[in-house]
DRENLO-512242 format. One record per residue (C-alpha): residue number from 1; x, y, z. Coordinates in steps of 0.02 Angstrom, whole numbers. Layout:
<tordrens>
NUM | X | Y | Z
...
</tordrens>
This chain:
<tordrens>
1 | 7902 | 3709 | 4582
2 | 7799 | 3854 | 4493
3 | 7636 | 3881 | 4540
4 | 7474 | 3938 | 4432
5 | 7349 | 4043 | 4517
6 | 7168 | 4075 | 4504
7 | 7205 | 4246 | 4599
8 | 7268 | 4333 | 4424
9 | 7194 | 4378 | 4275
10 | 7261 | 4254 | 4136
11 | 7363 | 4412 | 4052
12 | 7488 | 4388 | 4187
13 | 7634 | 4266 | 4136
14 | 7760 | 4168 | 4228
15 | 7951 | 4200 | 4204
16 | 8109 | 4105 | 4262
17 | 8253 | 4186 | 4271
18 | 8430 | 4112 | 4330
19 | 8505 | 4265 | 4421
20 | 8674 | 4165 | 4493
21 | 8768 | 4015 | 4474
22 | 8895 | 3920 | 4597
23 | 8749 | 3883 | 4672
24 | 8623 | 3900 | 4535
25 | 8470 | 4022 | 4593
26 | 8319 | 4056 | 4487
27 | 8207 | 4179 | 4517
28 | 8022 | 4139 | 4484
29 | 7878 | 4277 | 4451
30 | 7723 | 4319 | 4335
31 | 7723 | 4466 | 4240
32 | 7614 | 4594 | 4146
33 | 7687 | 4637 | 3979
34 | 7621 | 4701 | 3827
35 | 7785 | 4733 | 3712
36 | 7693 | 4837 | 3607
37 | 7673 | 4958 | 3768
38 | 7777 | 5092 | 3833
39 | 7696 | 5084 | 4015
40 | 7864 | 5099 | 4152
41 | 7908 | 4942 | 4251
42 | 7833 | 4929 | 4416
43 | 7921 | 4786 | 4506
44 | 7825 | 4706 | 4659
45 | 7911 | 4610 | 4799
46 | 7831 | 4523 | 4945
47 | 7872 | 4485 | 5129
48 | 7857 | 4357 | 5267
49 | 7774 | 4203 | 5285
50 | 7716 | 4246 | 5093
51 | 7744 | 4252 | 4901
52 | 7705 | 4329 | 4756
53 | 7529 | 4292 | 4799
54 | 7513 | 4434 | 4912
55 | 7490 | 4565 | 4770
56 | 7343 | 4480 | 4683
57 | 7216 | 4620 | 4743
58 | 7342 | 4763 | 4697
59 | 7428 | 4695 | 4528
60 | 7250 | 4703 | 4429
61 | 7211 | 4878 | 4449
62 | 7393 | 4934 | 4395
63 | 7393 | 4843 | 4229
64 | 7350 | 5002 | 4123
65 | 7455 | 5088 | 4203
66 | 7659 | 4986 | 4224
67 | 7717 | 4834 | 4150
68 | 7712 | 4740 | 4306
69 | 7847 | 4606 | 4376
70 | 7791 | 4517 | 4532
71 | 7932 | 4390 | 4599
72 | 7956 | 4271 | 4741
73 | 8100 | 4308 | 4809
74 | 8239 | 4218 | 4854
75 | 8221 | 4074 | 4979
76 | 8019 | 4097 | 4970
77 | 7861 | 4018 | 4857
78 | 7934 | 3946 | 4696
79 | 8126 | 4031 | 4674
80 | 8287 | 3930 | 4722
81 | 8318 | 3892 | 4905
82 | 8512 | 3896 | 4902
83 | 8540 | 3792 | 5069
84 | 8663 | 3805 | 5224
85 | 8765 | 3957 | 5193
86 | 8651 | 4102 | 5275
87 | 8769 | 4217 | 5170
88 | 8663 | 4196 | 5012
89 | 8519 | 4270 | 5092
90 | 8611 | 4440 | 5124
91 | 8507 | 4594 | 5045
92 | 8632 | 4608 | 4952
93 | 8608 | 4484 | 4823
94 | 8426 | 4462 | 4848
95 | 8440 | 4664 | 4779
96 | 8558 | 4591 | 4632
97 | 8418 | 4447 | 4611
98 | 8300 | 4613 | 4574
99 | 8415 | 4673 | 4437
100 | 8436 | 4522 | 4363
101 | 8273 | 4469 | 4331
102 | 8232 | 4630 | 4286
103 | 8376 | 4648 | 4134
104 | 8315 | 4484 | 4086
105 | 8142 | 4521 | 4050
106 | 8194 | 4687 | 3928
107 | 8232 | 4813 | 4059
108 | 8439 | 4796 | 4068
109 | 8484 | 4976 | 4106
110 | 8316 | 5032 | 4131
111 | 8250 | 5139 | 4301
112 | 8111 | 5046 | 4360
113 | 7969 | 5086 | 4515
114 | 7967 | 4964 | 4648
115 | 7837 | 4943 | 4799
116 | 7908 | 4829 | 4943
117 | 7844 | 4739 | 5098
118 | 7908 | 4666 | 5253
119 | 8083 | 4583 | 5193
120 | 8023 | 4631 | 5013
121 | 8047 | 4818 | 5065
122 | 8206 | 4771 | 5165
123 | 8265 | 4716 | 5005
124 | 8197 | 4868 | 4906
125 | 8307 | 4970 | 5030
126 | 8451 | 4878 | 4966
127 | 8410 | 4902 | 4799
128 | 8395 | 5107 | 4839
129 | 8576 | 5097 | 4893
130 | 8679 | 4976 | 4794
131 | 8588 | 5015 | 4629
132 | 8518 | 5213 | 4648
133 | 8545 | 5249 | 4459
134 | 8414 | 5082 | 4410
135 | 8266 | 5140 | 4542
136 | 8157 | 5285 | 4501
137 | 8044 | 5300 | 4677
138 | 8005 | 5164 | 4802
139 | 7867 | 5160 | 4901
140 | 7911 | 5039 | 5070
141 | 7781 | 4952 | 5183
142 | 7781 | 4930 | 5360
143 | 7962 | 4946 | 5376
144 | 8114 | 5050 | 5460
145 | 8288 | 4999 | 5432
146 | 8351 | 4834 | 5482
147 | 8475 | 4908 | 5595
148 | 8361 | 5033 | 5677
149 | 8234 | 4885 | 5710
150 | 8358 | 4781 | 5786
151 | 8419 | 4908 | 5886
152 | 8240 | 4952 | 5963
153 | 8257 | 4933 | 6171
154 | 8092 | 4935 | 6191
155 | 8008 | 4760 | 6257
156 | 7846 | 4779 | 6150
157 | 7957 | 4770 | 6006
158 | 8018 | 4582 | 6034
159 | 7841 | 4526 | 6102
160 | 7770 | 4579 | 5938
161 | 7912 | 4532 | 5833
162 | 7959 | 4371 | 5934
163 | 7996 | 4301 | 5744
164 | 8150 | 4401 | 5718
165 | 8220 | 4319 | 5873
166 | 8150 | 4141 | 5847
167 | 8208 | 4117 | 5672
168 | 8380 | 4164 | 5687
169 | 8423 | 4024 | 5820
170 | 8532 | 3894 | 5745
171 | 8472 | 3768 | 5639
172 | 8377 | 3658 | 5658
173 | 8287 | 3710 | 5811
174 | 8157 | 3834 | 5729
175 | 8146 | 3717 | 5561
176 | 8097 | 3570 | 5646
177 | 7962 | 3683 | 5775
178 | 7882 | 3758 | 5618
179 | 7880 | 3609 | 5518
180 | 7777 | 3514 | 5675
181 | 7634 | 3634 | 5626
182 | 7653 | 3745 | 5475
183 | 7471 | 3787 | 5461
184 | 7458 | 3839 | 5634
185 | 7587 | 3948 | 5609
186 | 7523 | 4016 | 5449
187 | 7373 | 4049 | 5529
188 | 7447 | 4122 | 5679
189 | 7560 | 4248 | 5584
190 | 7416 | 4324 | 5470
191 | 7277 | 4311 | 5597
192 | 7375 | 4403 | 5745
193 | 7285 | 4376 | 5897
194 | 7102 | 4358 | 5844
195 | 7069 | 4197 | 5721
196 | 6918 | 4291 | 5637
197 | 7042 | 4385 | 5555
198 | 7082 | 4229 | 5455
199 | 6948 | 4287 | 5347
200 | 7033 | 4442 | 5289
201 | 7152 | 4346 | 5185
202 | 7095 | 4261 | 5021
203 | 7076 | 4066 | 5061
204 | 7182 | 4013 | 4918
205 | 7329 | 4148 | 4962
206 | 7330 | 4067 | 5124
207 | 7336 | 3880 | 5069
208 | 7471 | 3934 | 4964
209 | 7554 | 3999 | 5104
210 | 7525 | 3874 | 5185
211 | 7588 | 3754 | 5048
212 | 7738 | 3823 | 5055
213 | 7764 | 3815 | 5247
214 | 7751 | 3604 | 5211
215 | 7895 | 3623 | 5127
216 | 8030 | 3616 | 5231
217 | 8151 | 3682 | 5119
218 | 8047 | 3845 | 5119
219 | 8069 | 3833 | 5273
220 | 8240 | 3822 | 5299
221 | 8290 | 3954 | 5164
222 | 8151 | 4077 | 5251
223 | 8247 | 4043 | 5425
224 | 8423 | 4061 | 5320
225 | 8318 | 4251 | 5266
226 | 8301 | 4297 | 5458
227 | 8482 | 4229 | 5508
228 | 8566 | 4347 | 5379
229 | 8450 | 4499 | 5428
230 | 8528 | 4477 | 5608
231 | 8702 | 4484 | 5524
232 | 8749 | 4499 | 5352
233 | 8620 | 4639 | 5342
234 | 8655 | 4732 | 5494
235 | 8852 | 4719 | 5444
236 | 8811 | 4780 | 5267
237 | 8703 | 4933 | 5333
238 | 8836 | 4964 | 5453
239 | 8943 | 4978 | 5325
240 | 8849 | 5048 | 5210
241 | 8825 | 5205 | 5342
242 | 9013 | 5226 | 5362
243 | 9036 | 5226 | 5179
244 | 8903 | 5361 | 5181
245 | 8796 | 5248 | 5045
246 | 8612 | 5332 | 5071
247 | 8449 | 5331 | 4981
248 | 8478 | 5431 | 4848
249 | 8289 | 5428 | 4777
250 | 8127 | 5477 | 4830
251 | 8021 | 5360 | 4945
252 | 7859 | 5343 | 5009
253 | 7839 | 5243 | 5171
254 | 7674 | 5175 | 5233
255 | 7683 | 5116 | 5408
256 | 7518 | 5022 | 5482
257 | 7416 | 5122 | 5627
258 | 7396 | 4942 | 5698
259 | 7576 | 4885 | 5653
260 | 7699 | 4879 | 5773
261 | 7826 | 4980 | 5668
262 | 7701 | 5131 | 5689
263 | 7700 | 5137 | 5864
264 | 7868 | 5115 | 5914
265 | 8008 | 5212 | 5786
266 | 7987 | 5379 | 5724
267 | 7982 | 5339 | 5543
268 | 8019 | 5497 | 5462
269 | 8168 | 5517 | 5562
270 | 8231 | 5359 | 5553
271 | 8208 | 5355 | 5359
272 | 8292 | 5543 | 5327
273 | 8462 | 5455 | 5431
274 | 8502 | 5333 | 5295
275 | 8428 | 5458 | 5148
276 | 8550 | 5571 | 5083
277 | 8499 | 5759 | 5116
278 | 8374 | 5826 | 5000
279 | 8314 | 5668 | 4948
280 | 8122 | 5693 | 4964
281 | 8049 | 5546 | 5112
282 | 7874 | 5545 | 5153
283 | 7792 | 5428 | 5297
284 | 7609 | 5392 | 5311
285 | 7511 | 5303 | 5445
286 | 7377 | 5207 | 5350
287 | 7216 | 5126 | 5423
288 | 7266 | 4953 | 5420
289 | 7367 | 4789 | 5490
290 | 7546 | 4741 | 5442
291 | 7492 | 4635 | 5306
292 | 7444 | 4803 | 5192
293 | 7434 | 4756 | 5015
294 | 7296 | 4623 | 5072
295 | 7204 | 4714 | 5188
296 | 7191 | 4883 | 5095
297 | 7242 | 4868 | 4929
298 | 7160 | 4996 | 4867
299 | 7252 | 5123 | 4985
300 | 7407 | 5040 | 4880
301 | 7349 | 5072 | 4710
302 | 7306 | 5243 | 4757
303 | 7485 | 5282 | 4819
304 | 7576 | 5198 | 4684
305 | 7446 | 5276 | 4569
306 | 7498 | 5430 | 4658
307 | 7694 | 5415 | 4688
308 | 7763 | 5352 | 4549
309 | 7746 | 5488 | 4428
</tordrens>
């Protein structure tokens, strides 16, 4: 069901857009649109345990400057939750959701900005490689490649990321565990280890995240996300490699100092392997946690302000 939020100005609209059928998925979203505007298309995708929601301190200060489209993606807040067949939740067509919705709302053909994180950026890298003539720059956060984080031998990885394991088991093992306590684990996910940083987050982003955690298709569909980033994804970046399918357009990566991500890859050269060569990649460490466009927004704004010129 769509949601209305407090958290955006009133210019913002909400969009519906059916991006497949046989199974039917819609793709829900607000958007920033003034038609008599010529401002480029900035599109805005979110990660794990969240939705749309997650943008609502960055979205407001980029109004004058892109017509903005903010979706939940597929599986998460108020889109379709195509169930049982972890197949639908391959990057793949989560990336052709992206396109969809975006020649729907008057941008068919058009190159378009787009600013990922978590599984939004996953999907972002998608987009870079299965539609490089429709993406101008991308700017990713908190991310390396699926198949370079799975790969990771290190045990801090799996502590920190215990999710990535967890959520993949076969259904309904983790469904049923998360729906025994979905605001605990809410709370647990964007909190970390120390409660006080509940406060960080905006208390109604977090009920609606928690909301949605109630939901136990959410739930499901989110779990369906993780299952196909442990296999459809890695096959389709194998593949992708062998097919020598890189990044063929300039991206900015911001990885967080207290993020996991940070610590343990070597962005830059993990990034430049699946870029083709002279493709320009920068990585930044930025002061902050892995939930970035909530804890430093303005550090966003300043490199999309920045970047996508």
């Amino acid at each position: 069901m769509a949601t209305t939020s407090t958290l955006f100005p009133s210019s913002f609209t909400p969009f519906t857009v059916q991006t497949q059928s046989s199974p039917d998925v819609s793709i829900y979203g607000i958007r920033s649109y003034d038609p008599s505007s010529s401002l480029p298309p900035l599109l805005l995708l979110h990660g794990y345990p969240q939705t749309h929601h997650i943008w609502h301190l960055v979205a407001p200060q980029l109004t004058s400057h892109f017509s903005l489209v903010i979706m939940d993606i597929r599986g998460y807040g108020a889109s379709s939750k195509p169930a049982n067949n972890t197949a639908l939740y391959a990057k793949s067509h989560m990336a052709n959701d992206c396109i969809a919705v975006m020649d729907a709302l008057s941008y068919a053909n058009q190159p378009f900005y787009v600013c990922g994180h978590d599984r939004g950026a996953h999907i972002a890298h998608k987009l870079l490689v299965d539609h490089p003539t429709r993406i101008r720059k991308a700017i990713l956060l908190d991310i390396c490649p699926t198949l370079a984080m799975y790969n990771c031998t290190s045990l801090e990885f799996p502590k920190a990321y215990f999710h990535w394991y967890f959520l993949i088991q076969k259904s309904p093992l983790p469904e049923t565990l998360i729906s025994g306590a979905p605001r605990q684990v809410i709370e647990a996910f964007v909190s970390g280890v120390n409660p006080d940083n509940l406060a960080m987050f905006h208390k109604e982003a977090r009920e609606e995240y928690i909301k949605c955690m109630e939901d136990k298709d959410y739930v499901h569909a989110t779990c369906q996300d993780y299952r196909a980033g442990a296999t459809h994804d890695l096959d389709e970046q194998k593949d992708d490699l062998a097919k020598g399918k890189l990044i063929q357009t300039p991206i900015r990566v911001l990885l967080a100092k207290d993020g996991i991500v940070s610590r343990l890859f070597d962005g830059k050269e993990e990034w430049a392997k699946v870029t083709a060569e002279g493709v320009p990649v920068e990585v930044e460490d930025v002061n902050s946690g892995h939930f970035i466009p909530e804890l430093i927004p303005d550090v966003v704004v300043s490199n999309i302000l920045d970047f996508f010129q």
